[in-house]
C-alpha positions, 0 to 999 in steps of 0.5 A: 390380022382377023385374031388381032381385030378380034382380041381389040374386040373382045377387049372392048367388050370387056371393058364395057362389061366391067362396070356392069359386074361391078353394080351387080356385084353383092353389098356385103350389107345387103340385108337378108331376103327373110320375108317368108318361110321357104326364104328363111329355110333356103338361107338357112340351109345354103348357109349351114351347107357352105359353113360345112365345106368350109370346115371340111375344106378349112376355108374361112371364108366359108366358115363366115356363112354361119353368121348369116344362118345365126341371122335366120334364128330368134337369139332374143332369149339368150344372154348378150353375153353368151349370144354369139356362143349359143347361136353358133351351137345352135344353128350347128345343131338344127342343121345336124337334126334337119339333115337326119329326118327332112330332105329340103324341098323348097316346092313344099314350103310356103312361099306366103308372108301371110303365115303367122308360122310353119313348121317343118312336118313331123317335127317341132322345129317352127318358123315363126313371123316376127311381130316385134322388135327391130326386125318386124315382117322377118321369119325366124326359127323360134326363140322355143326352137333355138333353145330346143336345138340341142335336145334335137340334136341329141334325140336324132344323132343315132339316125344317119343323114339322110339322102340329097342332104348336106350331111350335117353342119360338122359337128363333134363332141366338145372336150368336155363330153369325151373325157367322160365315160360312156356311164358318166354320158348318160342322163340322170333326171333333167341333167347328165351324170357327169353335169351332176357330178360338175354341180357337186364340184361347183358347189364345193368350189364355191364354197372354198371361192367364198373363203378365199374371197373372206380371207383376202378382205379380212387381210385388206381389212389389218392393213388398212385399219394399220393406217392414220385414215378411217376411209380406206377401212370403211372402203373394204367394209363397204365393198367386202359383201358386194364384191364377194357376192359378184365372184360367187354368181361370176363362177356359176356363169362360168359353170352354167357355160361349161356344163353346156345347158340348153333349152328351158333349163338354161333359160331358167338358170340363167334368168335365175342368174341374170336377177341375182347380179342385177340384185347385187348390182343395186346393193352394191352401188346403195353401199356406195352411197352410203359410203359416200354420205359416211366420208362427207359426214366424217369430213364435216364433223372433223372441219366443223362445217355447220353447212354440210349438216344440212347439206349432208341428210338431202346429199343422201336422200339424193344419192341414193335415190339416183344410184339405186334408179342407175342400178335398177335401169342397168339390172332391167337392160341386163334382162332384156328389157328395152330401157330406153323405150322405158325411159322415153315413155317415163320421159311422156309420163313424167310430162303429166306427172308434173302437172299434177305435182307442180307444187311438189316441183315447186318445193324441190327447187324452193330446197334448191334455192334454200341451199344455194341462198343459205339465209339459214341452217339448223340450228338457227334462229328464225323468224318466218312468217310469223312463225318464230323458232329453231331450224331442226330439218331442211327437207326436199319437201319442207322445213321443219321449225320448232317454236318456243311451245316446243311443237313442230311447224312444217313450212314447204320450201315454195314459201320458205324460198319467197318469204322474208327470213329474219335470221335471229341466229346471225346477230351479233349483238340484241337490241334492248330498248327500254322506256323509265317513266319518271315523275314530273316533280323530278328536278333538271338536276336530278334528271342529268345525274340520273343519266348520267349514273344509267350511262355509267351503269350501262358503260361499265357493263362488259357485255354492252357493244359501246356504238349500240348505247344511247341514254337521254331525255327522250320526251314528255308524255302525259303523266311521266318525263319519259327516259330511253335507255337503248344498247346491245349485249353481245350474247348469243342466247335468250336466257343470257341476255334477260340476265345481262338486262336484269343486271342493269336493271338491278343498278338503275333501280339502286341509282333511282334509290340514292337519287331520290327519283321516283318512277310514275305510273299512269294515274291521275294525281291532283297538286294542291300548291297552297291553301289560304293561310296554309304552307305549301302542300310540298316543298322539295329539299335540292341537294347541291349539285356537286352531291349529284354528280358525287353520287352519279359519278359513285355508279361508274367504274370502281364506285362504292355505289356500283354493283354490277352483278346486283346484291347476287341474290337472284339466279338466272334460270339457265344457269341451273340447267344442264348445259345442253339445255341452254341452246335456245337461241 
């Protein structure tokens, strides 16, 4: 009866301890106590020991310690790529030197955070204070210290471990060093001789990987250009150098990582490499972009859009300067640099910047609207401001006119955007207004069939928009009987329309001839109507009316008076100049 009360006794404690053991049980997210040099060391050191037993026992559980030692080392030097690698490596060999020339004692250590750093003695081996980063106030081992970790290895493994120790971290040779001859181990320079003999190889294999890469592209190259489109060629050609290059500093990554490189040379072929794929990055996605504005231009000359030749030169500028930005930004991220906090403090400064280019601003979004808008493109001609003449360029910054005395005028896109634009270029037809003077002595009769003869004459003309012609006795001014002659030829130039004007012109003249229709111009004429025992001074001789309106009626469609060339004695001016000289609008 007692054993049974004791088991419910037991029992009940159990149950109230479970809870207990739960709580205290450890987070496996608990961060790692590395706030001074003895903690820093003692969790490297338990790591490396229980990563030892797990290996020798095959427990991989155990074996997992060595992630926590990677987190007492600076990996900050060493490639993202190649970090988890490199830090396994070289937490295995710091723990083979320390074991072979220190016996931990954690009593001798300083157990201070107000260290900038402490090394362990007699050696090179440092822990240093964290001062930057993500993990400010933490002491690691040294970024100098990781990349040295192998040279101490190597300058320490003929000495045994040393007493109280945990022996090592394990470590044997890899693959690479032992199918080598004692000879070939030994080191010639800043490499081994077998590493040597690897960068001949290397060098020959890069070379025969170069050739390889030519050959595929230039076959690439006869199959595409066999094909009815041009794009897929532009596309080999494009990608044939960027990518050739990537496979070329591909192949010396893999060789810097087989050679098995540590400490400063490493660091420096790796920077080295690092640079050259950034580099490579950036002209390849600049070669895009060039690719990208070559198939727009090609699809606009093959279409004929007149929009995308204005379009197209700012797509470019705009592409490139956003791909080249990108390849920039990844190329820094990819050496270690912080872009983000690079962008968030361009972000601040870009804030300022504005400010001070608010009109720079201005012109981009004014070039915005221009495109979106599109009250005009190149070629056009336009009136802006009183300024008068061809579009030749729309920038991000201005557009550029040139005037009829052939000088070029900068107008920043702000005030193109906010200015009334008289686009000359989209008329359909060109007004033409003209005023004839006549003389007062000009009979009713001679005025009607004047009209009606420049009516015909006008008509008649094939370039003339029939709802633009209005002819009439518009008013009496003070020294002439004034005529309007208005109407628009359908011509998409200036020269073709003064000569489509001067045709009319040489008819009406020709019209006033047979009439007898006499022009005024402005002087002051005294009529002296009769004098005493004198005829009249002018007595005017009226053909019959029928004669008038035989005679207007000769002026139209198939009349023996009509000529609507003129007697084709003058030639315009443009007619004698080369035809791509006759564009002026």
């Amino acid at each position: 009866m007692n054993a049974l009360i004791k088991k419910i006794k037991n029992s009940i404690f159990f149950l109230f301890l479970l809870p207990c053991l739960a709580v205290n049980a450890q987070n496996p997210l608990t961060p790692l106590k590395l706030d001074t040099p003895r903690d820093t060391l003692k969790m490297f050191m338990n790591s490396m020991n229980d990563y030892k037993k797990g290996v020798d026992k095959n427990d991989e559980e155990k074996k997992l310690q060595i992630d926590n030692a990677m987190r007492c080392l600076d990996l900050r030097e060493i490639s993202p790529l190649l970090r988890e690698e490199k830090g396994k490596e070289a937490a295995i060999f710091l723990k083979e030197a320390i074991d072979r020339v220190y016996i931990m004692d954690l009593n001798k250590v300083p157990d201070t955070d107000s260290l900038p750093k402490w090394a362990i003695p007699d050696t090179e081996i440092t822990i240093l204070k964290n001062t930057t980063g993500s993990r400010v106030g933490e002491y690691l081992f040294s970024a100098e210290t990781v990349l040295n970790a192998g040279d101490y290895y190597r300058r320490t493994k003929h000495l045994p471990f040393l007493a109280k120790t945990g022996g090592g971290a394990a470590y044997s040779l890899p693959w690479m060093e032992t199918i080598f001859p004692k000879w070939a181990r030994e080191k010639f320079g800043v490499f081994y001789i077998w590493q040597w003999l690897g960068l001949i190889l290397a060098i020959l294999l890069s070379l025969i990987l170069r050739f390889i890469t030519k050959v595929i592209f230039y076959l690439l190259l006869k199959i595409t250009r066999k094909t009815t489109t041009t794009w897929d060629d532009k596309i080999v050609l494009t990608l044939a150098r960027p990518v050739g290059y990537f496979i070329g500093i591909t192949f010396w990554f893999v060789f810097l990582y087989a050679t098995g490189l540590e400490g400063k040379i490493y660091n420096v072929c790796n920077f080295i490499l690092k640079v050259l794929l950034g580099a490579n990055f950036i002209y390849f996605v600049y070669k895009i972009s060039d690719l990208v504005v070559m198939i727009l231009k090609d699809n606009s000359i093959r279409e004929k859009n007149p929009i995308d030749d204005q379009l197209i030169p700012l797509l470019s500028k705009t592409l490139r300067i956003l791909f080249v930005t990108l390849g920039v930004l990844i190329a820094l991220q990819n050496l270690g640099f912080n872009v983000m906090g690079l962008i968030a403090g361009l972000g601040i400064g870009g804030l300022a910047i504005a400010l001070a280019a608010k009109d720079t601003a201005a012109n981009l979004f004014g070039s915005a609207m221009i495109f979106m808008d599109r009250p005009f493109k190149i070629g056009d001609h336009i009136l802006l401001d009183k300024r008068e003449g061809i579009v030749e360029e729309i920038g991000f910054r201005s557009t550029r006119i040139r005037t009829w005395e052939d000088s070029i005028v900068s107008i920043p896109n702000s005030v193109v955007a906010n200015a009334d634009i008289e686009n000359m270029g989209e008329r359909r037809w060109r007004r033409n207004v003209i005023i004839l003077n006549l003389t007062y002595d000009t009979s009713p009769e001679k005025m009607e069939a004047f009209l009606e003869g420049i009516k015909n004459i006008v008509k008649k003309n094939p370039l003339v928009v029939p709802d633009t012609m209005n002819i009439a006795f518009q008013n009496f001014d003070s020294s002439s009987l004034n005529v309007l002659m208005q109407f628009g030829l359908a011509v998409d130039s200036l020269p073709k329309n003064l000569e489509g004007r001067q045709k009319i012109f040489f008819e009406v003249i020709r019209l006033a001839k047979e009439l007898g229709v006499d022009f005024a111009y402005p002087t002051s004429t005294l009529h002296v109507e009769t004098i005493p025992d004198k005829k009249p001074a002018r007595v005017p001789k009226e053909k019959p009316i029928p004669k008038y309106k035989n005679i207007a009626a000769e002026f139209g469609e198939g009349g023996k008076l009509s000529r609507p060339n003129g007697a084709e004695i003058f030639v315009a001016p443009y007619h004698e100049l080369p035809e791509e000289e006759n564009n002026l609008k």
